[in-house]
C-alpha positions in Angstrom: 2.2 3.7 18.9 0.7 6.8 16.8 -1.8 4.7 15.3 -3.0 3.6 18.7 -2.9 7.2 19.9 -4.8 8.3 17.5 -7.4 5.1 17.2 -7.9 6.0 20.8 -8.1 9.9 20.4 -11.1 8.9 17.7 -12.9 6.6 20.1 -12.8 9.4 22.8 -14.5 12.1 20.5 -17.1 9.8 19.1 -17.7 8.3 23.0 -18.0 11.9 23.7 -20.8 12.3 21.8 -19.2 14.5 19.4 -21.3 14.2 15.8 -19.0 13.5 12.8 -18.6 15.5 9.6 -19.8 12.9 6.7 -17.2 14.3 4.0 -14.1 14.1 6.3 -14.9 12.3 9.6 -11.5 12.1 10.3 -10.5 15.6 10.0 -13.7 16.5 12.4 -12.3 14.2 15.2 -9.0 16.2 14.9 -11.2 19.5 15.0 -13.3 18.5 18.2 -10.0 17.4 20.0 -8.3 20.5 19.2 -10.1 23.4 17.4 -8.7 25.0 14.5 -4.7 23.4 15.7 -6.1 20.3 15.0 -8.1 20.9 12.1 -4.9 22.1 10.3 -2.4 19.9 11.9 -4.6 16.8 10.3 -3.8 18.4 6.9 -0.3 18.6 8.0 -0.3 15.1 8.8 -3.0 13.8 5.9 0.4 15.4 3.7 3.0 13.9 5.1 0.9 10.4 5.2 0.3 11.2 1.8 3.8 12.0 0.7 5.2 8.8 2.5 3.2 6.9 0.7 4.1 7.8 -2.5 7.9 7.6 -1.4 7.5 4.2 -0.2 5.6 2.7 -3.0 7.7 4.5 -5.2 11.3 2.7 -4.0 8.9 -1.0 -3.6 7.9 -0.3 -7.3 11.1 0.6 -8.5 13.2 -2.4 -6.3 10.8 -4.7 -8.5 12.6 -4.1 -12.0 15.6 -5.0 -13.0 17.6 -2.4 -14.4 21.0 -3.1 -13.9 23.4 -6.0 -14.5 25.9 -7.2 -12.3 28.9 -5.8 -14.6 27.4 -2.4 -14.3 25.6 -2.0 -11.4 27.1 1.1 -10.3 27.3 3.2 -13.6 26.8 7.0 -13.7 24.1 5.5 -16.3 22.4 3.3 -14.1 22.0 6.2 -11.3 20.0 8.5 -13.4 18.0 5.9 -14.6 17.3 4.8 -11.3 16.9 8.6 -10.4 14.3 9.0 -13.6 12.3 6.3 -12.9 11.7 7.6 -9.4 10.7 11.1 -10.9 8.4 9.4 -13.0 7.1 7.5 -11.1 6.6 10.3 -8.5 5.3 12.4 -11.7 3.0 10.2 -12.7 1.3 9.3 -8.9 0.9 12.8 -9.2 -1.0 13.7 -12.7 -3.4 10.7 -11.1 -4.1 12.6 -7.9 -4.8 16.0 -9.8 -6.6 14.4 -12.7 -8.6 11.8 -11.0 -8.8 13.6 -7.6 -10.9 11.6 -5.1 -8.0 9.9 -2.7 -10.5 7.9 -1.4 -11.4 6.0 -4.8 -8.2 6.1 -5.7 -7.1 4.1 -2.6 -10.0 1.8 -3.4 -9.2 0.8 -6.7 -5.7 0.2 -5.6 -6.5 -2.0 -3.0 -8.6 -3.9 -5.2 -5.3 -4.0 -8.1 -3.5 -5.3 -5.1 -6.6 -8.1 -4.5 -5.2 -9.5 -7.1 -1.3 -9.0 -7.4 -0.9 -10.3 -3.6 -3.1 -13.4 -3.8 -0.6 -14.1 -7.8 2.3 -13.5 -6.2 2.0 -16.0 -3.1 0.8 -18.5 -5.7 4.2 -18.3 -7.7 6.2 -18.7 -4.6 3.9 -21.5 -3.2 4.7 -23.0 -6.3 8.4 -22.4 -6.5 8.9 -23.4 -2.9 8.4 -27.0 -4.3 10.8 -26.9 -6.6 14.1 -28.2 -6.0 15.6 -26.7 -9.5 14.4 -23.3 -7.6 14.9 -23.3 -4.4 17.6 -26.5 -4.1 17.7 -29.8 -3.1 18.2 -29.7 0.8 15.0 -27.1 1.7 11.7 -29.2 2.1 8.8 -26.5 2.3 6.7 -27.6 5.2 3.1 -28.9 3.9 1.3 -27.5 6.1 2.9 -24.4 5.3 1.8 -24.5 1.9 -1.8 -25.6 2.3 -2.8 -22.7 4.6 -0.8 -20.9 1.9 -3.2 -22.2 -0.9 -6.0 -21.2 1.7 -4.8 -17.1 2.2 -4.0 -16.9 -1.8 -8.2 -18.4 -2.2 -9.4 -15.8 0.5 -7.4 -12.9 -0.7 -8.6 -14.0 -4.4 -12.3 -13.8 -3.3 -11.6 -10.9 -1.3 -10.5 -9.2 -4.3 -13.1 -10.5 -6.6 -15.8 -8.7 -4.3 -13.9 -5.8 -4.0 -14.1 -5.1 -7.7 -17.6 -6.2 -7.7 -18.7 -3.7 -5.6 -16.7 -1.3 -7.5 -18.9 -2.1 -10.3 
């Protein structure tokens, strides 16, 4: 729902006529709808977009590795190094953004990492959903399932590949 309101809020500044700020067209939309308030409430929420991000992909990243085992899955140990890889990975999203700066390019060559991780990650559980030894005996992955599978990990693959090409 925000994303609507806010897609539409865009739409009814630039229908209005209203001439956008090159540098930060968003911000300017949030300016002509509300003046200063709005100007400032965009940083408010550019921040907490911002931060949610960085939460988010931090527990995805971390949920990814494997660092427990099943006899010790709730050790005091385990804890703070689930607790230190969060801070490091926090720490380290961070030392990007003040080193590198930009936001922007930074989003950009993330998306284009993820061009490439998506598109390799559907093709090892195309792959695997044929497998009986994997997935067992009694589940039959549905073939057209997995050809318009193979077609989304070739799209996403090219998508990718032209992403980084125009990086270049």
């Amino acid at each position: 729902m925000i994303r609507i309101v806010l897609f539409l809020t865009g739409l009814a500044v630039v229908l209005g006529g209203a001439t956008l700020d090159a540098a930060n067209p968003a911000a300017t939309i949030f300016k002509v709808a509300a003046g200063t308030f709005g100007y400032k409430f965009f940083g408010l929420l550019l921040f907490a977009a911002g931060m949610s991000s960085v939460i988010g992909s931090t527990f995805t990243s971390i949920s990814f590795l494997d660092y427990t085992s099943r006899k010790n899955e709730n050790t005091d140990h385990n804890r703070h190094y689930k607790m230190a890889i969060t801070i490091g990975f926090i720490a380290f999203a961070t030392l990007i953004f003040c080193f590198v700066g930009q936001p922007a390019t930074v989003l950009v060559v993330v998306g284009a990492i993820n061009g490439f991780i998506l598109p390799t990650a559907l093709g090892i559980l195309l792959v695997a959903s044929r497998k009986t030894k994997i997935m067992g005996a009694g589940y039959h992955h549905p073939a057209w399932l997995t050809w318009t599978g193979w077609l989304v990990v070739i799209f996403m693959a090219y998508a990718g590949i032209n992403t980084v090409l125009n990086l270049l």
